[in-house]
C-alpha positions in Angstrom: -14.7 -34.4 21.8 -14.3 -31.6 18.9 -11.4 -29.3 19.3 -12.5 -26.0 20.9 -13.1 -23.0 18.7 -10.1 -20.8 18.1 -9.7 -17.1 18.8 -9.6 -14.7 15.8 -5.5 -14.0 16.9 -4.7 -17.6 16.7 -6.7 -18.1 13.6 -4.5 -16.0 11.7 -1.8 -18.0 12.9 -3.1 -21.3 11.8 -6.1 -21.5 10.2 -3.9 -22.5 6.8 -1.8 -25.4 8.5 -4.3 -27.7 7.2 -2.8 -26.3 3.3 0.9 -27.1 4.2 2.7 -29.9 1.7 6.1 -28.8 2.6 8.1 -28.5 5.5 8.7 -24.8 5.8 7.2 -22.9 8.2 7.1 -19.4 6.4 4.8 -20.0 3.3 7.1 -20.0 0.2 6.6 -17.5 -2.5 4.7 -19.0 -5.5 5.0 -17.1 -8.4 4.0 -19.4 -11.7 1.5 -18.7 -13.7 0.6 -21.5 -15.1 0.2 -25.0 -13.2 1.6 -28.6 -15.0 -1.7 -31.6 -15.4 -1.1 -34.2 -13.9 1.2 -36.8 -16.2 -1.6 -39.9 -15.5 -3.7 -39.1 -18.2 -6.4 -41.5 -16.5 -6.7 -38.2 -13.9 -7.0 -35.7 -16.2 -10.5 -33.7 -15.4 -11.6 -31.8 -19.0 -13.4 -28.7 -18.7 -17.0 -29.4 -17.8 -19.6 -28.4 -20.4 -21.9 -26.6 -17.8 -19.0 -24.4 -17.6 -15.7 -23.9 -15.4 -15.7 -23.5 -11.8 -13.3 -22.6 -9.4 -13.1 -22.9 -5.8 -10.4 -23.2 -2.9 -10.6 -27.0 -3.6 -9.7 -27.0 -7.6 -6.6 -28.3 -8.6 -4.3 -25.0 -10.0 -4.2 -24.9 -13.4 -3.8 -20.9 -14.6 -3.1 -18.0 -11.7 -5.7 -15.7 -13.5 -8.4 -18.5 -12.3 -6.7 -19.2 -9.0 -3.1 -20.0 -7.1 -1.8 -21.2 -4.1 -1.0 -18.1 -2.4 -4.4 -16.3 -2.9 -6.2 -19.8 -1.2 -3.4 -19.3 1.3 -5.1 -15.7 1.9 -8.4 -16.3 1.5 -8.1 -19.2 3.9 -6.8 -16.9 6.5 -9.3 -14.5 6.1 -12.6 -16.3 6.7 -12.3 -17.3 10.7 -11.5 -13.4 10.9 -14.6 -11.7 8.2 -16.8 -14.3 10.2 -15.7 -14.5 14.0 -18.9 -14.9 15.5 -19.8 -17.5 12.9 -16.2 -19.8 13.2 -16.7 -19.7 16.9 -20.2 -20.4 17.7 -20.3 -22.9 20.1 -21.4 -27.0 20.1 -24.9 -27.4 19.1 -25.3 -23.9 17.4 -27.0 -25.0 13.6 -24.2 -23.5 11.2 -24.8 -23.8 7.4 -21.3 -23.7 6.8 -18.4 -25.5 7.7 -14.5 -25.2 7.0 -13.5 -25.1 3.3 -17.0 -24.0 2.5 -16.8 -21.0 4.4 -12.9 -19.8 3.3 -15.1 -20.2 -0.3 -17.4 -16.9 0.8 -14.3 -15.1 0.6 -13.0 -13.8 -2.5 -10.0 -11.6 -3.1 -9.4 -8.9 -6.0 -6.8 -7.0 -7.1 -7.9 -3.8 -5.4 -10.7 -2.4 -3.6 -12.2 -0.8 -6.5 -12.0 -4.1 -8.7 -14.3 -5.7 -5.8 -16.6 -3.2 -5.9 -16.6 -3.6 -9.5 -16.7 -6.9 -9.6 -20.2 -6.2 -7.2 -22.1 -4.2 -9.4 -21.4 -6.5 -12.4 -22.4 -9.8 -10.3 -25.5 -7.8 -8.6 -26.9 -5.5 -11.6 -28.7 -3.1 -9.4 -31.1 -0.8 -11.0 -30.6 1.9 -7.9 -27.8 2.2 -5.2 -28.1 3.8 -2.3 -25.0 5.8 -1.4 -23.7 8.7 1.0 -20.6 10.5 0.5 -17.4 8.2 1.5 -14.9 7.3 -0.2 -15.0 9.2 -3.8 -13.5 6.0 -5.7 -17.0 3.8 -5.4 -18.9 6.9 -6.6 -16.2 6.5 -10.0 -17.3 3.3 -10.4 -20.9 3.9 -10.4 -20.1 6.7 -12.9 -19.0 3.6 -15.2 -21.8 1.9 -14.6 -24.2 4.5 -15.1 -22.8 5.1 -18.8 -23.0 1.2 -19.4 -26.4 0.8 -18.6 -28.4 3.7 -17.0 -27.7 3.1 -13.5 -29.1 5.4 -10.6 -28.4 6.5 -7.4 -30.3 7.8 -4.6 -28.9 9.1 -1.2 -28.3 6.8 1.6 -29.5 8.9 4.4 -33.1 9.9 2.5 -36.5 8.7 3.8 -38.5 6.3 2.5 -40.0 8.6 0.4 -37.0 9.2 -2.1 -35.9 5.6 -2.1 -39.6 5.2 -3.4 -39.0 7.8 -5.6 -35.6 6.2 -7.1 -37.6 3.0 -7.8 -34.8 0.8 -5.2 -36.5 -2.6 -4.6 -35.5 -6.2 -4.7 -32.2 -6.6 -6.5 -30.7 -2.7 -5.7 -28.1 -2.6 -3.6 -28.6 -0.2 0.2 -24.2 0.5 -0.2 -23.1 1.0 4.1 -20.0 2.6 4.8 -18.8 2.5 8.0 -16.6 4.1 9.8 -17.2 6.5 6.8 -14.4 7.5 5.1 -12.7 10.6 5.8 -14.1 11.6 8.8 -14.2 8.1 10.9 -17.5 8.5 11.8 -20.2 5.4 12.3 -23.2 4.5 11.2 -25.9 1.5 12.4 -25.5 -1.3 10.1 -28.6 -3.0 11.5 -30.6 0.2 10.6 -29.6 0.2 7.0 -30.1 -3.8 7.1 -33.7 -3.5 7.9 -34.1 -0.6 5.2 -32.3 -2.7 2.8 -34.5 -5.7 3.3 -37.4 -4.5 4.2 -37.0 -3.6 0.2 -35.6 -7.0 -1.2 -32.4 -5.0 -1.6 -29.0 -6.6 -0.7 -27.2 -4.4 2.1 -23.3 -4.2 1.3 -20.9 -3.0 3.9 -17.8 -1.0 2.9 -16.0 -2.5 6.5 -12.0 -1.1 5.6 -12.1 1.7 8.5 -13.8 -1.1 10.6 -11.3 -3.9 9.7 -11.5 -7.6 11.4 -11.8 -7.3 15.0 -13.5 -4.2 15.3 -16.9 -4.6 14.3 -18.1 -7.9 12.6 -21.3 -6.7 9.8 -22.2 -10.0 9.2 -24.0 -9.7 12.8 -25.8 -6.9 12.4 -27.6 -7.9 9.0 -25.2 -7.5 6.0 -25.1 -9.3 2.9 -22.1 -8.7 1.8 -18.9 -7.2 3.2 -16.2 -5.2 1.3 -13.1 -4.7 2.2 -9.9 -2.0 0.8 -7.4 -4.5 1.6 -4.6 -2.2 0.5 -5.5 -0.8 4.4 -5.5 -3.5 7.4 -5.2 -6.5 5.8 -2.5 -5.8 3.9 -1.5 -3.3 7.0 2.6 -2.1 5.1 1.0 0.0 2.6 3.1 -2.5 -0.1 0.5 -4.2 -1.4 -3.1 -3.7 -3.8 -5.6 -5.7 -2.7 -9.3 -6.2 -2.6 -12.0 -8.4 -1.0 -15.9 -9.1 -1.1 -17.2 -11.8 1.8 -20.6 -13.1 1.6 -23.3 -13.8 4.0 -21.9 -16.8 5.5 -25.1 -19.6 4.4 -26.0 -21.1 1.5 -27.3 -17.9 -0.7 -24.2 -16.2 0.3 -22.0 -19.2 -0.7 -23.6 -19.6 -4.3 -23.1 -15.9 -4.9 -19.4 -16.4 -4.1 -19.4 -19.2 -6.5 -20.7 -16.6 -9.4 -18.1 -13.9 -8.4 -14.8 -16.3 -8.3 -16.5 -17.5 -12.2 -16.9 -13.6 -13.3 -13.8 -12.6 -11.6 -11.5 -14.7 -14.2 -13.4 -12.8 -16.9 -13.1 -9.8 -15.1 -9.6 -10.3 -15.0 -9.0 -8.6 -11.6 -7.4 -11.3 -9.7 -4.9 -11.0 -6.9 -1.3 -10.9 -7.9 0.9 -14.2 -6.3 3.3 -11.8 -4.9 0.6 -9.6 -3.2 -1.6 -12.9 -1.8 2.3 -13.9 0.3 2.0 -9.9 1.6 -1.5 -10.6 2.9 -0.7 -14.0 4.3 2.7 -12.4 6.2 0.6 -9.2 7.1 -2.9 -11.1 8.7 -0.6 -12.9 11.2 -0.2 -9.6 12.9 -3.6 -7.6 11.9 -4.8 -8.0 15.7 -2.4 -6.5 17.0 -1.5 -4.0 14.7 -5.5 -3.1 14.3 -5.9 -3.2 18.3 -2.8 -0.6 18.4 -3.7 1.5 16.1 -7.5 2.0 17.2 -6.1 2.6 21.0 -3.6 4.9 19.9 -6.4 6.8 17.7 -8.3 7.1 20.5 -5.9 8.4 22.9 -4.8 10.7 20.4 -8.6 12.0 19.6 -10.0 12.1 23.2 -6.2 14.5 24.3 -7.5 16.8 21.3 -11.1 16.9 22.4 -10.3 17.9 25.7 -8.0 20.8 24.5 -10.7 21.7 22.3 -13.3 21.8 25.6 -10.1 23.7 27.7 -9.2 20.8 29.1 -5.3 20.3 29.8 -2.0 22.2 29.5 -2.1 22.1 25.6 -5.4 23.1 25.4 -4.5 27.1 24.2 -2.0 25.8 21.6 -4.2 23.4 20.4 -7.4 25.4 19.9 -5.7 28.4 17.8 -4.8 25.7 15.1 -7.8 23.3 15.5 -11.3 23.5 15.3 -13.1 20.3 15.1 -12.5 16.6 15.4 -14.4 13.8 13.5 -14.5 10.2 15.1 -16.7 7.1 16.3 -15.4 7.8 19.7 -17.2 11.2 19.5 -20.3 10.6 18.4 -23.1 11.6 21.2 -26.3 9.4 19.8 -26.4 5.8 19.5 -23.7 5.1 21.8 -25.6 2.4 22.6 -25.6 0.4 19.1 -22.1 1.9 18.5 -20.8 -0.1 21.7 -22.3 -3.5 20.5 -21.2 -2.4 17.0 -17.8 -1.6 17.7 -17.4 -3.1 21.0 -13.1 -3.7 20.5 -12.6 0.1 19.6 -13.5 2.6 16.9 -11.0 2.7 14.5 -7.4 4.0 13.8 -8.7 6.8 11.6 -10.2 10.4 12.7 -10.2 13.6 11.3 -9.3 17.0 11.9 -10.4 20.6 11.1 -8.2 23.7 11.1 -9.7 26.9 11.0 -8.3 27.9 7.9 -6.7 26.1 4.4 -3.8 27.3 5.1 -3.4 25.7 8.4 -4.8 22.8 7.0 -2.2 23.1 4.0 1.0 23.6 6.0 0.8 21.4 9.4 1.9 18.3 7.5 5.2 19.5 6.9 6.2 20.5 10.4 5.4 17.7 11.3 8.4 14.8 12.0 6.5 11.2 12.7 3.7 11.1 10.6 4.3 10.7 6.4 2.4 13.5 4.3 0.6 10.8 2.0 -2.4 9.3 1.1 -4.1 6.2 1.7 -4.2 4.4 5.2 -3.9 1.0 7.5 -0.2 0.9 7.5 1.9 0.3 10.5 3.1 4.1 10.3 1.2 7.2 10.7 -0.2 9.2 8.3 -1.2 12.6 7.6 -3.5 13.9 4.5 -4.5 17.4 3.6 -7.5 15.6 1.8 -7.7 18.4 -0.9 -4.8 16.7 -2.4 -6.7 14.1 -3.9 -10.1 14.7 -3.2 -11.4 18.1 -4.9 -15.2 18.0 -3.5 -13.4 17.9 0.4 -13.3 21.0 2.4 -10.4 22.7 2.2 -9.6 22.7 6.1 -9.6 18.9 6.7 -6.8 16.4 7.3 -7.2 12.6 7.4 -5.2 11.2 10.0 -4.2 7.9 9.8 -2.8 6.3 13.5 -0.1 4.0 13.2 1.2 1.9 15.8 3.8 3.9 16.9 3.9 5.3 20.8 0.9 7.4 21.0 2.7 10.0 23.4 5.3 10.5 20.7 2.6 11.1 17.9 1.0 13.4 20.5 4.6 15.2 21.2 4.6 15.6 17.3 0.9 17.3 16.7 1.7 19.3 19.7 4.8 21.2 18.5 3.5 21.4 15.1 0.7 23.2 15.8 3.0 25.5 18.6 4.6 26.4 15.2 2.0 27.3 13.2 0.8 29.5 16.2 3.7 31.2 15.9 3.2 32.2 12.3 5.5 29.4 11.1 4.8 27.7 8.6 5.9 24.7 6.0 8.0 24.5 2.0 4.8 26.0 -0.4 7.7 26.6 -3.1 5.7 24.4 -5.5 6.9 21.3 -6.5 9.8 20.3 -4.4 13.2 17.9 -5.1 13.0 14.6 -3.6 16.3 13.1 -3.5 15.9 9.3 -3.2 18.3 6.3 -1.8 19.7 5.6 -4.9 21.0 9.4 -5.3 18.4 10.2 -8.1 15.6 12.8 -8.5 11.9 11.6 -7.2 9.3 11.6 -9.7 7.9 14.8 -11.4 3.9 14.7 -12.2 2.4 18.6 -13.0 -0.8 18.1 -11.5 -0.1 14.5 -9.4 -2.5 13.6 -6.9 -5.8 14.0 -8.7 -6.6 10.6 -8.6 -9.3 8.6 -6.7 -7.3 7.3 -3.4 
């Protein structure tokens, strides 16, 4: 009798046991860069002359191609991209199996090197794109001086797509939860725009990280992921990851990005494939945390914002609006099936004034003033800081997975302070004294990057 399909929690636990040649039970750090051949020169395996290949299965030879701790990672990742897939049940017709399946997953230095590394594998003439996160739309700017790329809006009718020119080969680019404002969108819509086209839908999944929503079941093609946010989950690591469609097509296409990505030369670091291995034991419970906490968090502020509660007074003369997937009124019924494990650990929030916006992160005492996201502490953006096309008034809240009541406690005697008229340090650039009894970095103008 086959062994019963594991759970996505004890997946991460052990779905790499089957790699283990030593005898300890943390993975050891790997850190060479280049691999010995083996001394028997009757083994040696030359280069083949339709070209090299690389998958989870070739013997290590260079880190740039591939090494021990990003199979370890990508290993891990694959029963938790494709959950519905690694546990359908006896009898169900999967294309797939195993090793074949860790190969659809393929890891890159950063989120923006995997999108990247998508555009250069896909060549689309047209991309649909909303708004999101401001880094993809850099990218495209690259491509568009390379070779004349376009771009049409997501959220157009059928009539501008025509006009665009998208068709088989474009790419119809999904994100959701959209980034800053946490707010969903139908992937099965966009899939049946996409392919009703011959266009590939792609799925920007890092506010919707494993366990919350699985694309691959609603249509997408291919699935992106930030993993500097949940899967890495300690905000200590750079990472990046593109899973394809779990079948045949999807595993060829992963075939041509691992062979471009050694070109590209945006492969994982050793070090950061150990931090993903340590940090996916725990990404169910730190992801099902967070998202509780996020919610608990958003639906106390949208009742103060209704007059509901004790706080609600306080809490209206500093905030004006929230933004989240737990909020939205239409489509609750595709968001449920979509998201059916809670709608992730990021929302945001609207002040009635920059300002406001500009000085609650300092009064407040739990949550770091920082950008970025997915870590096991909370966070707290005025977004103008490093986006410049944001409104002015809008934070990014980030949930960690600390006690919800005590992040509540926190918002809730910041914002009694700015009500008062207090407010937080705008002397400018301000003296950080670090542990090592220096002086924190200096930039004049720091933050006006794409994060």
């Amino acid at each position: 009798m086959p062994p019963k399909p594991l759970a996505a929690a004890t997946s991460a636990i052990h779905a790499d046991d089957h790699t283990n040649v030593l005898t300890d039970v943390a993975p050891a750090i790997h850190t060479s860069t280049t691999f010995r051949y083996p001394r028997n020169a009757a083994a040696l395996q030359p280069v083949p002359t339709d070209g090299e290949f690389v998958d989870l299965q070739t013997p290590l030879v260079y880190s740039r191609l591939a090494s021990s701790n990003i199979n370890r990672l990508e290993t891990i990742l694959a029963p938790l991209i494709y959950p519905t897939y690694a546990k359908a049940k006896d009898g169900v017709q999967r294309e797939l199996e195993g090793d074949d399946l860790a190969n659809c997953v393929v890891s890159y230095s950063s989120g923006l090197s995997a999108f990247h590394a998508l555009l250069v594998t896909a060549v689309p003439n047209v991309v649909a794109i909303s708004g999101g996160y401001h880094g993809c739309h850099g990218v495209i700017d690259l491509h568009k001086k390379m070779h004349g790329l376009k771009t049409v809006d997501l959220h157009a009718g059928d009539a501008a797509w025509d006009a665009a020119g998208l068709g088989k080969g474009d790419i119809v680019h999904l994100e959701t939860p959209l980034n800053p404002t946490g707010e969903a969108f139908s992937i099965a819509h966009y899939a049946a725009r996409a392919h009703k086209r011959g266009a590939l839908l792609t799925v920007d999944a890092t506010f919707g990280p494993p366990g919350l929503q699985d694309p691959f079941l609603w249509g997408a093609d291919v699935v992106m992921h930030s993993g500097t946010k949940y899967i890495g989950g300690h905000s200590d690591m750079l990472c990046g990851v593109l899973a394809m469609r779990p079948d045949q097509e999807g595993l060829k296409r992963a075939k041509t990005l691992r062979a471009e990505r050694i070109f590209l030369g945006a492969v994982l670091g050793s070090l950061e494939g150990w931090l993903g291995v340590r940090s996916l034991r725990t990404l169910e419970l730190r992801v099902q945390r967070q998202s509780s906490n996020a919610g608990k968090l958003v639906a106390w502020l949208d009742d103060a914002l209704n007059g509901k509660g004790e706080d609600c007074e306080v809490v209206k003369k500093v905030v004006s609006k929230i933004t989240h997937a737990s909020l939205q009124k239409d489509g609750r019924e595709w968001l449920q099936k979509q998201m059916p494990n809670g709608y992730g650990p990021v929302f945001s929030m609207y002040t009635h004034n920059a300002k406001q916006a500009r000085n609650l992160p300092s009064l407040l005492r739990l949550f770091h003033h920082a950008t970025s996201l997915g870590g096991v502490e909370s966070l707290i953006e005025w977004r103008r800081m490093s986006d410049c096309d944001v409104d002015e008034r809008l934070l990014r809240v980030s949930v960690g997975v600390e006690s919800w009541e005590d992040l509540k406690d926190d918002f809730l005697q910041a914002f009694e302070q700015l009500a008062n008229g207090e407010v937080g340090d705008n002397s400018g650039r301000v003296e950080v004294d670090v542990q090592t009894g220096g002086t924190g970095a200096q930039v004049e103008g720091a933050a006006g990057g794409a994060v």
